[in-house]
N, C-alpha and C positions, 0 to 999 in steps of 0.2 A: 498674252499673259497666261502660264501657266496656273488652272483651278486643281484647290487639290480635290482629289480623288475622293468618290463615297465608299468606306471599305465597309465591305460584309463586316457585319457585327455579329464574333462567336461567342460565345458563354464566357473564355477565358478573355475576351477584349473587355468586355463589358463589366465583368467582374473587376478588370482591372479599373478601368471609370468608376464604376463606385466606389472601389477603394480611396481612390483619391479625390473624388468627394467627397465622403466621409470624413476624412482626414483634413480636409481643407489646405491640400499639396496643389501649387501651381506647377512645379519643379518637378523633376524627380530629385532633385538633390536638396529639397527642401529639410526630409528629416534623413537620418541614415537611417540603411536598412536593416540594422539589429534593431533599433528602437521600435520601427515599426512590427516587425515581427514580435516580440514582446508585445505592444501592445495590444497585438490580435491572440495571444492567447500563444505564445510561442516561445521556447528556448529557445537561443543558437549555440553551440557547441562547435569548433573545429577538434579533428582527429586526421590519423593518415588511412586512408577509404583505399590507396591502389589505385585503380584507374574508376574510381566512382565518383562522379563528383559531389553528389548531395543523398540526403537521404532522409524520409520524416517519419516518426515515428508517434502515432494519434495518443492520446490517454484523453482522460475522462475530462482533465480538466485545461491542463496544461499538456501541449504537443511539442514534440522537440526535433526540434532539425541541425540534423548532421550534417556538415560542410569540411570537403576533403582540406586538409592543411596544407596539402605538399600541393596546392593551384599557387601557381605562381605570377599568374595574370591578374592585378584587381579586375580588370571586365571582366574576364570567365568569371571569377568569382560572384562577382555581382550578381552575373545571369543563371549560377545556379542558386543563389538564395532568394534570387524574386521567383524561379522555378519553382522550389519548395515552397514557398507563400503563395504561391498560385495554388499549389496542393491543399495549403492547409484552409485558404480562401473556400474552394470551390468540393473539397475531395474529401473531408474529413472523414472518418471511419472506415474509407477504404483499405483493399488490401496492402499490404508494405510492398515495395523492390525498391533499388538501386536506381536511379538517375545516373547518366551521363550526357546531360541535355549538349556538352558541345560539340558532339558528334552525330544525332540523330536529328538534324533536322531534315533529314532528306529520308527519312525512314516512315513520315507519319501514315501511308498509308498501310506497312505493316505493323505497324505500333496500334494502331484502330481494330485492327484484327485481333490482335493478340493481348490488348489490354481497353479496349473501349477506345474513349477519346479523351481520357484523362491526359498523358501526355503531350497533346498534342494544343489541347487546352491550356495546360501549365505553362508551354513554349508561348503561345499567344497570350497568356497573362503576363509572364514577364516583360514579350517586348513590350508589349502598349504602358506598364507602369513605367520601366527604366526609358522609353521613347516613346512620349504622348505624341498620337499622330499629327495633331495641330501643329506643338512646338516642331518636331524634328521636318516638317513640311515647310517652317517657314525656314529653317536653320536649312535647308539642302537645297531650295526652289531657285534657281537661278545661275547654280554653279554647274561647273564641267565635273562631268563623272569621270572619275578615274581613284587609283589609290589614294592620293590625298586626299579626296574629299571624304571618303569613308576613312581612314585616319585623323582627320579634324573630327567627323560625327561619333567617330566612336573614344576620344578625347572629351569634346564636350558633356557626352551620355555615361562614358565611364563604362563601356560594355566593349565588349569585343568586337571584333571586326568584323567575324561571320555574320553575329546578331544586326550589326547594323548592314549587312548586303541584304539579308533577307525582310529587312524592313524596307529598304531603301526599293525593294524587287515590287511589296506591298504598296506602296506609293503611285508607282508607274511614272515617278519623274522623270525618267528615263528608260527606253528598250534594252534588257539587258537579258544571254541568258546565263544560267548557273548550270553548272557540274560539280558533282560531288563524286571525288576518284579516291578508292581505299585499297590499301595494298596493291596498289599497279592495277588497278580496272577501276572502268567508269561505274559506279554503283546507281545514279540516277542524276535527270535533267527536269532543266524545267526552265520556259522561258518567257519575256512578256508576251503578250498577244501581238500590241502591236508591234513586234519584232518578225516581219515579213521573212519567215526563212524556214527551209524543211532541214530538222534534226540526221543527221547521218547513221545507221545504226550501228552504238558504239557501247550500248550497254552490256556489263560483262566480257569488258574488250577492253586493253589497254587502252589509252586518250592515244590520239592520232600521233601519227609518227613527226609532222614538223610543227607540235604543240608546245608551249612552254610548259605544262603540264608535267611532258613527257622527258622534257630536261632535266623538273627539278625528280623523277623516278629514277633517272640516270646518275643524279651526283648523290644519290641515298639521302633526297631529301633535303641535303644540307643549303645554303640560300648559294646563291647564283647571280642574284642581279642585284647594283646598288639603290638605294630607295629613287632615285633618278631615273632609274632604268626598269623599275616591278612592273610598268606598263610596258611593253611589249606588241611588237607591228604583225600579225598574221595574216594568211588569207581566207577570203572565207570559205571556201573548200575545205579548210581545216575540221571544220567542226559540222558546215551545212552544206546540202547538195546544191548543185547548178542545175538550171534549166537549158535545154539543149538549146546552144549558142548563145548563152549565157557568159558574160564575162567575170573574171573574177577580179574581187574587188579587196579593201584594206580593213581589215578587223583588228582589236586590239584585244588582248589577252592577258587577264593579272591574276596570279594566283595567290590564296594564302593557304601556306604550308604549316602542317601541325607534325615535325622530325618524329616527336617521339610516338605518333598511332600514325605513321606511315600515310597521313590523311590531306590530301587538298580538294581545294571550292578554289574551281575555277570561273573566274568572271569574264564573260565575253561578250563586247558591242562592237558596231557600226563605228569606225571613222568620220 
């Protein structure tokens, strides 16, 4: 029987807990998240931002968060308005920037650099509100990891896909690792612990030559496989080294493609 996991509790998780105790939310989808924004002291407004997704702007009394209009995903959406509510939670008076929380999650430790740990806080307030670790533990524990099940989790939670790999990473339900590849290079990895395997060095490299990765960099993005097929059989040479006489064994490989920022998070496990 799988026990869940004790996750480090950061400023942005625990913020997110009292939130909804405060509120007396079992759900996340108990109240919507314009109401509750309001009733912490918040505007919502949609505009067209370009490629920003959110953005919050402090006053004295009443703070106001801007939410790009041309997101066409309700999950991304979501995830950048419980983003901004993480801000307005935890950040108030701080300085302003631009959000594009669906694209830096593999950025946080230059984002710590270059702006504290605001950001990185924000990301981890959202997930734990929009995927209280309890519920999404008992809604994943038991099932086969692969695309469908992060398409059911991210259905049920109403968040993106990405959001729920990197929660689902949080868990340890399963050994998996992640790649995030931008403009035709690897930009950063990260993988469970207990996923027994040495990373290949591919950072600032395109992804491997017999990758699906590197498929979908070939068709400019566009999709490739039917939803029957986004799991994908590789080896594992692909992505991790062998030990000398070492066999090589069956990995599976699923990516999700972002066409228009040239972006995939690719998921790779054991057979």
């Amino acid at each position: 029987m799988k026990l869940m996991p004790v996750l480090k509790m950061n400023k942005g998780k625990l913020a997110a807990i009292r939130l909804r105790e405060e509120i007396g939310m079992e759900d996340p989808n108990d109240f919507t998240l314009e109401d509750v924004v309001l009733g912490r002291g918040g505007v919502l407004q949609y505009k067209s931002m370009g490629k920003t997704d959110g953005r919050i702007v402090y006053g004295k009394r009443i703070c106001t968060i801007f939410i790009n209009s041309d997101i066409r995903y309700e999950g991304r959406r979501r995830f950048a308005i419980a983003h901004e509510l993480g801000h307005l939670e935890m950040h108030k008076g701080s300085p302003l920037h631009d959000d594009n929380v669906s694209l830096e999650w593999f950025n946080n430790v230059e984002k710590k650099l270059k702006r504290g740990f605001q950001e990185y806080e924000a990301n981890q307030f959202a997930t734990e509100y929009l995927m209280p670790t309890t519920l999404f533990f008992s809604e994943a524990k038991g099932k086969f990891f692969g695309p469908k099940l992060i398409k059911k989790l991210a259905e049920r939670f109403i968040t993106s896909l990405t959001s729920v790999v990197f929660k689902y990473f949080d868990t340890g339900l399963h050994p998996i690792a992640i790649f995030h590849i931008f403009n035709g290079k690897v930009r950063y990895w990260k993988k469970s612990d207990d996923l027994r395997v040495f990373v290949n060095d591919i950072v600032k490299l395109p992804p491997p030559v017999d990758s699906v990765a590197l498929e979908y960099i070939q068709s400019d993005y566009k999709p490739i496989y039917k939803k029957e097929e986004l799991q994908q059989s590789i080896s594992k040479s692909t992505y991790f080294k062998l030990n000398d006489y070492e066999e090589d064994t069956e990995f599976y490989e699923y990516c999700i493609v972002t066409e228009s920022f040239k972006n995939i998070l690719s998921i790779v496990w054991e057979k």
